[in-house]
N, C-alpha and C positions, 0 to 999 in steps of 0.2 A: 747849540745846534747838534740833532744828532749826527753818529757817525753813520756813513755812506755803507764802509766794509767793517767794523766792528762793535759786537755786542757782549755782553756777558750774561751767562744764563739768570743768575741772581736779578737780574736786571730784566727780564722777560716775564713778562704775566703771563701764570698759567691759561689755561684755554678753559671752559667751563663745558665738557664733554657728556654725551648724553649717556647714562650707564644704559638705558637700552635697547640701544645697538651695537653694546659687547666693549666699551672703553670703561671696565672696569681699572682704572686707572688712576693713581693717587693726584700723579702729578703729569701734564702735558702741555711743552711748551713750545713755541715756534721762534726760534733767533731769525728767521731770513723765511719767507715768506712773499706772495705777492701783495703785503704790504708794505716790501722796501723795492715794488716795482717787480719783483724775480718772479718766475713760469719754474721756479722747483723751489719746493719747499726742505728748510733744513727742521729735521723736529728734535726734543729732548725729551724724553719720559722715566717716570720712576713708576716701578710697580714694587707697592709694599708685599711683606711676606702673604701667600695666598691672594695674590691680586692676580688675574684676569685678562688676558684682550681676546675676547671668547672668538671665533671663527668669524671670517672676515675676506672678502677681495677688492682690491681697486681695478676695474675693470678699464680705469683708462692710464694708469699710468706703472711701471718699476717701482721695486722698494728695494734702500739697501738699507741695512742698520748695523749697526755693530754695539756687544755685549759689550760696557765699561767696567762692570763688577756686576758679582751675585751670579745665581745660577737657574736654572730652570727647566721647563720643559718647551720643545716647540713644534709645531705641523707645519708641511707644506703639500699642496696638491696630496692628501690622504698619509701622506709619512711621518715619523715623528723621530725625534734625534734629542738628544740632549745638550743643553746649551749654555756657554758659561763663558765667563769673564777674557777676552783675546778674541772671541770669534765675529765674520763678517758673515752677514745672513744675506743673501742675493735673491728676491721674491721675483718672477717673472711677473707680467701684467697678466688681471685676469684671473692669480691663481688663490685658492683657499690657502690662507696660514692663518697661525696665533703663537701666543706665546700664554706661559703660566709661569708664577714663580710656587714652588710647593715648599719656601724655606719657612721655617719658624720664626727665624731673626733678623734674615738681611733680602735687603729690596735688592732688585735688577735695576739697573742703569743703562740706558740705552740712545747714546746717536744713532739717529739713521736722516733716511733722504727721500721725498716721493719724485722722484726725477722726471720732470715736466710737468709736474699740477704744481700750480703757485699755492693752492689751500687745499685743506683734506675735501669738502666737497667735487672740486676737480679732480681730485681722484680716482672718481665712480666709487666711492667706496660703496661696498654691500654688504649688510650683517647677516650671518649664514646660519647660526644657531649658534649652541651649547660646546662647547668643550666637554668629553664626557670623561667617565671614571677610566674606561677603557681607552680611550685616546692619551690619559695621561698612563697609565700604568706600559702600554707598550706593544710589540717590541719595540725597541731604537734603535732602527737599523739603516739610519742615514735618508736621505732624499734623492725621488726620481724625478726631481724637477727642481730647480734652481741653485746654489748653490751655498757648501757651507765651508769654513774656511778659519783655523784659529792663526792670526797672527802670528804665536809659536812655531808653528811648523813650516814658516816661509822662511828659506834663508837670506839672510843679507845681500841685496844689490852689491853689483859692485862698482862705487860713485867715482872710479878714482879717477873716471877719463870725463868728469864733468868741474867744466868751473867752478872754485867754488865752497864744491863740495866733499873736497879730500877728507876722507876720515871718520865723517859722519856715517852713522849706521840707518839705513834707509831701507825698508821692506815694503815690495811690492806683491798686493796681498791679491784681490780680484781684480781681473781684467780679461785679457787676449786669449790668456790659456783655459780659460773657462767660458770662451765663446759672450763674454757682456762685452758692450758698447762705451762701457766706462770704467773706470779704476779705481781703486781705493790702496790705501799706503800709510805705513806709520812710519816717522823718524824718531829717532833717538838722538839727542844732542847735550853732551854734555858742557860744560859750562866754559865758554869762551867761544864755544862750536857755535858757526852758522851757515845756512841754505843762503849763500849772496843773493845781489840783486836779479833775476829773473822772469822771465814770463811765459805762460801757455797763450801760444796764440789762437790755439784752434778749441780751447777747455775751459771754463768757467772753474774754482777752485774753491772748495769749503771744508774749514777743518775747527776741529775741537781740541784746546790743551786739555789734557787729560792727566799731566803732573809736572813740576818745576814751575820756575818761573819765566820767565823773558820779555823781550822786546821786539816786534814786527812794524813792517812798514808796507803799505798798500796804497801805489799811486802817493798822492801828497801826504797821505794820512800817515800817524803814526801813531803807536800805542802798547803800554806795557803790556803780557800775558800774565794770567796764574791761571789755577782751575780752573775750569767752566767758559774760560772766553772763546769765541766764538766768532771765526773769519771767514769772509766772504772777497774771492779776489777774481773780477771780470775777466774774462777770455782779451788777451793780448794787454793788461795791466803788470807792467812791473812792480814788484813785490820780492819782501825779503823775512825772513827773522833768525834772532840771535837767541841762542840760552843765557842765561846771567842769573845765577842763583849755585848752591851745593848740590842740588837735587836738579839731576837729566830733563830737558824739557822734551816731553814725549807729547806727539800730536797725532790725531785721528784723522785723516782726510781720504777726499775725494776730487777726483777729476772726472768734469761729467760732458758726458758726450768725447770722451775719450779713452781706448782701453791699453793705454801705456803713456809712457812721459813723451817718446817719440811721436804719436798719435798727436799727440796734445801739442805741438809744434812747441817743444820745448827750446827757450833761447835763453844763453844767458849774457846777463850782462854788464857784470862789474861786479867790485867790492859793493858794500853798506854804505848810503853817504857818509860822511865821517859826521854829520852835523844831529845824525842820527841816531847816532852808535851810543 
């Protein structure tokens, strides 16, 4: 039987994308979708070197994504910035963006989220044209509509006044102070470290490991991490995970329909079952 809250992208069939209407795109995939029932879609994509997502809007829904590796160029609403491995890209609904990659060698790597269309059709998506020479060449001088945002430059929360979570390094990347509705967050957890048992009661929650290894648990389920897996944990489901490996378990997430952990009626509530651990 499949699992309710976990996927791993290896394990997701790419999408079979039409190249024209600008999804120049090698590989795109969807973990969580309104084919496990969900109204937001989680996506996965690689663009190889000199791959494309030519101009583009979803007129009925958000986009968030975030850069896992590689580097590139990107637009939003007429602007263009440069983009690379750490940063949260925040698209209003409605507005023109794209991305390019112009390496030689290494593909872009990209989570993101169409937050409230269950499939790219719900999306409104609209294909707008060409990326041109001039659009990639510049200037790059940041965006007047939406929001950019590297990981690196957010400092560490500070978890100490939460159950729990002493010690762990946790960044709170977009949300409240950037005027969105929802939030986005990396943890850092080195090996023994873990987020206890918790729940968002008022936030649906989906995140990507992105390196180490570990173990989480969602509702009854349970399941080891490594790269690429892929969680999905319902608004007021309690839910935990552990690192358990050499290598830091770092993860990508999101709380949607929420722009803080307060917002998101954050509770917590206990240790790890021990039956779990």
């Amino acid at each position: 039987m499949a699992s309710k809250h976990f996927t791993h992208i290896k394990d997701v069939t790419p999408e079979n994308m039409d190249a024209g209407d600008g999804w120049l795109i090698t590989e795109f995939r969807l973990p969580f979708s309104d084919r496990q029932g969900l109204g937001t879609t989680m996506f996965h994509a690689q663009f190889n070197p000199g791959a494309v997502h030519k101009k583009h809007k979803h007129e009925n829904c958000e986009e968030i994504y975030y850069i896992i590796s590689g580097q590139g160029i990107a637009g939003a609403g007429g602007a263009t910035e440069e983009i690379g491995a750490g940063h949260f890209h925040y698209v209003p609904a409605d507005t023109e963006h794209w991305l390019a990659n112009e390496s030689d060698d290494e593909p872009i790597i990209v989570v993101g989220w169409y937050l409230g269309a269950g499939n790219v059709a719900a999306t409104g998506y609209v294909y707008m044209g060409d990326v041109t020479e001039a659009d990639l060449k510049g200037p790059h001088n940041g965006y007047d509509v939406g929001s950019l945002m590297n990981v690196a430059d957010v400092a560490p929360s500070d978890m100490s006044g939460i159950e729990g979570w002493s010690g762990t390094e946790f960044r709170a990347c977009l949300g409240a102070a950037q005027g969105i509705g929802h939030s986005t967050w990396q943890p850092v957890l080195t090996d023994g470290q873990a987020l206890k048992t918790h729940r968002h009661n008022n936030a649906d929650e989906f995140y990507l490991v992105v390196s180490g290894t570990g173990r989480a648990g969602v509702g009854d389920e349970v399941a080891d991490l490594s790269v690429g897996s892929c969680v999905h944990v319902p608004a007021g489901t309690p839910h935990w995970f552990a690192s358990i490996g050499a290598d830091p378990l770092v993860t990508i997430g999101l709380h949607e329909g929420a722009n803080s952990l307060d917002a998101g009626g954050f509770e917590a509530l206990g240790d790890i079952p021990v039956a779990a651990e």
